[in-house]
Every structure is written in structure tokens, then in C-alpha cells.
N, C-alpha and C positions, 0 to 999 in steps of 0.2 A: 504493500500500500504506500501512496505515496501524495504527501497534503499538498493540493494546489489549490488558487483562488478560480474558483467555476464563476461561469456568468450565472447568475441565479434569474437575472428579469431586467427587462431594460425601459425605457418610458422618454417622451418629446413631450416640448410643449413652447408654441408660437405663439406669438401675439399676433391679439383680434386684428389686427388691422397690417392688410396686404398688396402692397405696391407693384404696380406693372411697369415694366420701364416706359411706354407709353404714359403714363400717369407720370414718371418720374424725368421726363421730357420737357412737361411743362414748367419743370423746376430750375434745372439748368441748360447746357446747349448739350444735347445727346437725342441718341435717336433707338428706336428699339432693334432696328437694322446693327446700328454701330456695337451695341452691347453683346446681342446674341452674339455679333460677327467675331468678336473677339475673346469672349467669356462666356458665351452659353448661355448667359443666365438671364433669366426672362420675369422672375419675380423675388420680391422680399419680403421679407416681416418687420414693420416699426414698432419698435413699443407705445407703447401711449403713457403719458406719468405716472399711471399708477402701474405698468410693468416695468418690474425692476429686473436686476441680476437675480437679485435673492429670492422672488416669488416665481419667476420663471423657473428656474431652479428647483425651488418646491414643489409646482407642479409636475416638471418630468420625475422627479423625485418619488411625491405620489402614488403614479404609471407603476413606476419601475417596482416599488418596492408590492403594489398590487401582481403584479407578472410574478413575483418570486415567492408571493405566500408569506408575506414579512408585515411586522409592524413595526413602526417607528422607534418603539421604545427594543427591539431584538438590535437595531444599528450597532456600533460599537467604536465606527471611522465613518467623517464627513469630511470629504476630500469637493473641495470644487476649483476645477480650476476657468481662469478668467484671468480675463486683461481688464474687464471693466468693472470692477467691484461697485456696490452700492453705496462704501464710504473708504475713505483711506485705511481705516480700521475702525470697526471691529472685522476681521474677513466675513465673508459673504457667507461661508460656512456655519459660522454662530447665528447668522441671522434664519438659512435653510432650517438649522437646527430648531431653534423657537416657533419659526412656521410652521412645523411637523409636528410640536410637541415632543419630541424625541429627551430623552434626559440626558444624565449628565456622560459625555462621552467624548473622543479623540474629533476636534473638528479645523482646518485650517484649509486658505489657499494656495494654490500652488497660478503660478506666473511666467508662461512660457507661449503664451498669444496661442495662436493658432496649434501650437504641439502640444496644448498644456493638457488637454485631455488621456494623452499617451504619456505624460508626465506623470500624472497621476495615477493612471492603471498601472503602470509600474512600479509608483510610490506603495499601493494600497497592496499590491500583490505581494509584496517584500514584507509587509507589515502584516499580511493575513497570515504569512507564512510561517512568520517568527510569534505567533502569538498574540499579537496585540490587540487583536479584536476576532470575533468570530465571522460577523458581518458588515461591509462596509457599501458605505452610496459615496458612487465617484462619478460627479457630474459635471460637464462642461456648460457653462451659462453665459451669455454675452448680451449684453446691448449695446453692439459696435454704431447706432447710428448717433448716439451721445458725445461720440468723442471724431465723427465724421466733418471735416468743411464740405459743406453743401452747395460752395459754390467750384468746388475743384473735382472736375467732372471722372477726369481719372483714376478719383479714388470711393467717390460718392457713390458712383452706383454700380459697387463691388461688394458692398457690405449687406447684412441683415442680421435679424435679433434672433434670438430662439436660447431654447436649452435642452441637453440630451442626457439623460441619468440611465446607470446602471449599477445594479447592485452583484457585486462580488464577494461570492462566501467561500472561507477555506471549508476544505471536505477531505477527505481519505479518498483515495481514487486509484484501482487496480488497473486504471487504462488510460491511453490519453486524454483524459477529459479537463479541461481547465487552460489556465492560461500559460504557454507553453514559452515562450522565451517574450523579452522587451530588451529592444536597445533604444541607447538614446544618445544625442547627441548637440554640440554647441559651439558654433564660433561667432564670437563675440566681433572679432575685428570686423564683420558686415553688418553690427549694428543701424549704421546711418542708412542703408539701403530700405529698410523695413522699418520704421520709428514713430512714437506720436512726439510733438513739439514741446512736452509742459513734462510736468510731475512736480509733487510737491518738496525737493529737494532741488528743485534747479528753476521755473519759474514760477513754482507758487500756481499755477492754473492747470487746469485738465488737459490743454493742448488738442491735438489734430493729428490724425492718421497722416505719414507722408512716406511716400513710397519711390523706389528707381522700377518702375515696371520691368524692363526686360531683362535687369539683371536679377531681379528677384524669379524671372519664368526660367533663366539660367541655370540657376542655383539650384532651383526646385527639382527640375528633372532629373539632374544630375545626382542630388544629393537623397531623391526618394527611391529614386530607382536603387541607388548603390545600400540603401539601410534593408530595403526589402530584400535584397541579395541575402546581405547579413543575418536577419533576422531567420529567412527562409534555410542559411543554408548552419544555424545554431540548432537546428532540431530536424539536420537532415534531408532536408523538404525541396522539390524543383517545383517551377512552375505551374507545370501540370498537374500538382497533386492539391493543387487548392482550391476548392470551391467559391471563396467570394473573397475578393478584396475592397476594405472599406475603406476609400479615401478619403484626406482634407480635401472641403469642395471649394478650392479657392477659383476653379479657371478651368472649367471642359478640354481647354488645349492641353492643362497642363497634363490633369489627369489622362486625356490619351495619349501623349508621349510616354511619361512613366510606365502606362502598359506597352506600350510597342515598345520600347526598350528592353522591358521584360521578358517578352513574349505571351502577354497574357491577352485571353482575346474579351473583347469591349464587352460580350454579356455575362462575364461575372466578374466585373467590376461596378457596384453600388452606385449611382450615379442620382443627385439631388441639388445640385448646385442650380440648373434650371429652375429649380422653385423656390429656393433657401437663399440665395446666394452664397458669400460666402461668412457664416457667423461665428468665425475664429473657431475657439475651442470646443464649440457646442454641435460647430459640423461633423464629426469621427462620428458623435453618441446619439445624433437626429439622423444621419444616415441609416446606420446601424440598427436603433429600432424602429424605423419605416420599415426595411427589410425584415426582418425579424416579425414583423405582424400583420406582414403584404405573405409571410409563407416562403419568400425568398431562400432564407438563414433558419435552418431545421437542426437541430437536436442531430449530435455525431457531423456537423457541418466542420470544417478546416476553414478557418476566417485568419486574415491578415489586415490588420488596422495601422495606418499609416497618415503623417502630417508633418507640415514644415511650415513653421512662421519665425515671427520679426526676433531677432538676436545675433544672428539668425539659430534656431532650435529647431529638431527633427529628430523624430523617432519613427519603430514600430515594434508592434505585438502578432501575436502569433498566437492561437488560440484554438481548440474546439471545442464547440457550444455544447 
């Protein structure tokens, strides 16, 4: 027998109010032609003021912990990871926690943009492993249009809100079931290429997404293709032996290079950027359970979850359900 963190149930949850790039046209100079043609992506989710990080979060939260047969107070680790927290501190995690009613238990952020979701599956797996808890919610939650300029068209309508929870329990397991390797990884010197302008240690204000577009679609390829090698090839695995790969949905181009470079072919690759855009951390765990409850992603399934955001950070996992 052998204890690893299983996916126990997973849970999404978007805000009511859903933008088309047509609608978002009339906002700045962009066209629904120009968006699809180069990102795919054809709608978002705004929050509205009373959706936060931390109730969006709760909701997929929720979901997830209903899919796995749990209640609130069984939790043991509240892992959320997020670029846009709902205050400097307390993390967003305490706050999850109070919305759930959940007691007294292991709760913090993790802050790796767009990777933080794989940040945290791998924080939680290491912590389920060694003990620290028996059950844990590791949720990606964003409200990237808070910290968006609205008037800078090539970063405005790339983003959207949402959040994606999944709850991970350690088990005793005679088979491969559970989550089977994470790597991860960070180079800081392309910071400036992916960055928001502010923080409360250098201008005192929230600041604004800014971006080097083609070298961040550079990097991407490069650096998701060569971690999924990695990761696939830490438990022996070729491409062909995997069922569904679940991408960061930052950019349809990117994710079809990374698979053509792999050799994996485009229908079992998860694909939701079309409708989500792209909502940092919350993208990996809103893909994830779309699949998972469209029938996709089935029990004895080989799942590979993969992301790359601003630090620049990139991981993946390697998993069967």
C-alpha cells in the first residue's frame, strides 16, 4: 500500500455576468474577429462587487467538497492560490474558510499567477503525504479584471474571473490511483515580461497587468512542452498513454503548439479558454471540472495538468483520477 493525495471531487464557479468580445468592442478598439484570431477566446466572466476572490472560491469550494462526500468541518488544509486576493492580508484562504464555516484548520495563499494552482496541488500533496491533514481544498480563484487597464486592448481582453476547487485526500492505494509526480519550476530574471505595475511594497497601489506578448507565447511553448516531458517521463509515461491533458487557458495558439510539440492530438486536450478566457490560477481547476462532469475525465482516467504564468512560474502534475 502506498498513501497518495487522490482527487476526491472537484467544483467551478463564475460570475453572473458574461462578456462577449462583441460587447467588449464597444469598450475599447478591438474586434471579435481580432480576439478569436489570435486567442481563441470569444467570452468572459466579470465579477460584479459583491464577487470576490474569496466567495468565488467558496462556491467552487462548495461543488467540490459536495462531488467528494465531505463537509466543511472533515477539511484539514485550505490552500488557495491567487494573484488577486481580496485584501493584502488576511489570505483569501481564512476568509474561504469563514464562508464555509469550516473550523479551526491549516489555511494560506500560495502566489504564482497563473501556475499557482499547480503550486498548490503540489504544496497540498506533500502535506497530505506527510501527515498534516487528512483532507484538503486546493482552489484557484481570480478576479483578474480588478487589476486589468481597460483601456490597453492587448491585455484587457485576455483576462476573466472565475474559480476552480478541488478537494485532495491522502488514502492507502495498492494501485496507481492518486496524484503521481509535480514538478515545478521559476525564473525570476523574466519577471518584467509578465508583471502588474503596483504592490504594496513599491507603489502603495494595486497597479495593472502588463505584458511583452510574444515573448511570453515564446517562453510558454517552450517551457510547457519541456515540464510535461519531465513530468510524463518521472513516472515513466509517453504520450500516448495519456488520456486528457489539462491546460493553462491563456491563448488556443499557445495550447496547440505545446501539443504539436508533444505529439498529442487536439481531442484530449481540455480546451475552455473560448469561454473562460484566460483566469490565471482558476483556469487548470474550471477546466478540469467542466471535464470531469461533461463525462470527459472518468475514474482510472491518466490526467496531466499543466501552467505557466508571470515570474515567470510553470509546473505540472501527473495524476489518475
Amino acid at each position: 500500500m502506498t498513501l497518495r493525495a487522490i482527487l476526491a471531487g472537484t467544483g467551478s464557479a463564475l460570475p453572473r455576468t458574461r462578456v462577449s468580445n462583441a460587447e467588449l468592442a464597444t469598450r475599447v478598439d478591438t474586434s471579435d474577429e481580432w480576439i478569436v484570431e489570435r486567442t481563441g477566446i470569444r467570452f468572459r466572466h466579470i465579477a460584479e462587487p459583491d464577487e470576490t476572490t474569496a466567495t468565488l472560491g467558496a462556491d467552487a469550494a462548495k461543488q467540490a467538497l459536495a462531488a467528494a462526500g465531505l463537509e466543511p468541518a472533515d477539511i484539514g488544509l485550505i490552500i488557495v492560490a491567487t494573484a488577486t486576493p481580496d485584501n493584502t492580508f488576511p489570505a483569501s484562504a481564512t476568509k474561504v474558510q469563514a464562508i464555509l464555516g469550516a473550523p479551526d484548520c491549516i489555511a494560506f495563499d500560495v502566489a504564482a499567477v497563473c501556475s499557482g494552482f499547480l503550486y498548490a496541488v503540489s504544496v497540498a500533496d506533500s502535506m497530505l503525504r506527510t501527515g498534516a491533514a487528512k483532507h484538503a481544498l486546493v482552489i484557484g480563484s481570480e478576479t483578474f479584471s480588478r487589476i486589468l487597464d481597460w483601456e490597453d486592448r492587448t491585455t484587457c481582453v485576455l483576462f476573466g474571473d472565475g474559480a476552480g476547487a478541488a478537494v485532495l485526500s491522502a488514502k492507502d492505494v495498492d494501485d496507481d490511483q492518486g496524484i503521481l509526480a509535480t514538478r515545478l519550476h521559476a525564473e525570476g530574471q523574466y519577471c518584467d515580461m509578465l508583471y502588474v505595475d503596483g504592490g504594496p511594497s513599491t507603489t502603495g497601489t494595486v497597479g495593472h497587468v502588463r505584458m511583452q506578448g510574444r515573448e511570453v507565447f515564446r517562453h510558454a511553448v517552450t517551457n510547457l512542452a519541456s515540464v510535461l516531458g519531465e513530468v510524463m517521463a518521472d513516472v515513466g509515461l509517453s504520450a500516448d498513454q495519456i488520456d486528457w491533458v489539462v491546460p493553462h487557458q491563456a491563448n488556443k495558439r499557445i495550447i496547440d503548439a505545446t501539443a504539436k510539440k508533444l505529439g498529442l492530438p487536439a481531442e484530449r486536450v481540455v480546451l475552455t479558454v473560448d469561454q473562460h478566457a484566460n483566469t490565471s490560477a482558476a483556469s487548470v481547476p474550471l477546466a478540469l471540472d467542466l471535464a470531469v462532469r461533461d463525462g470527459r475525465i472518468k475514474r482510472g482516467d491518466l490526467v496531466v495538468l499543466e501552467a505557466m504564468g508571470g515570474g515567470f512560474t510553470w509546473g505540472a502534475a501527473v495524476l489518475r483520477v
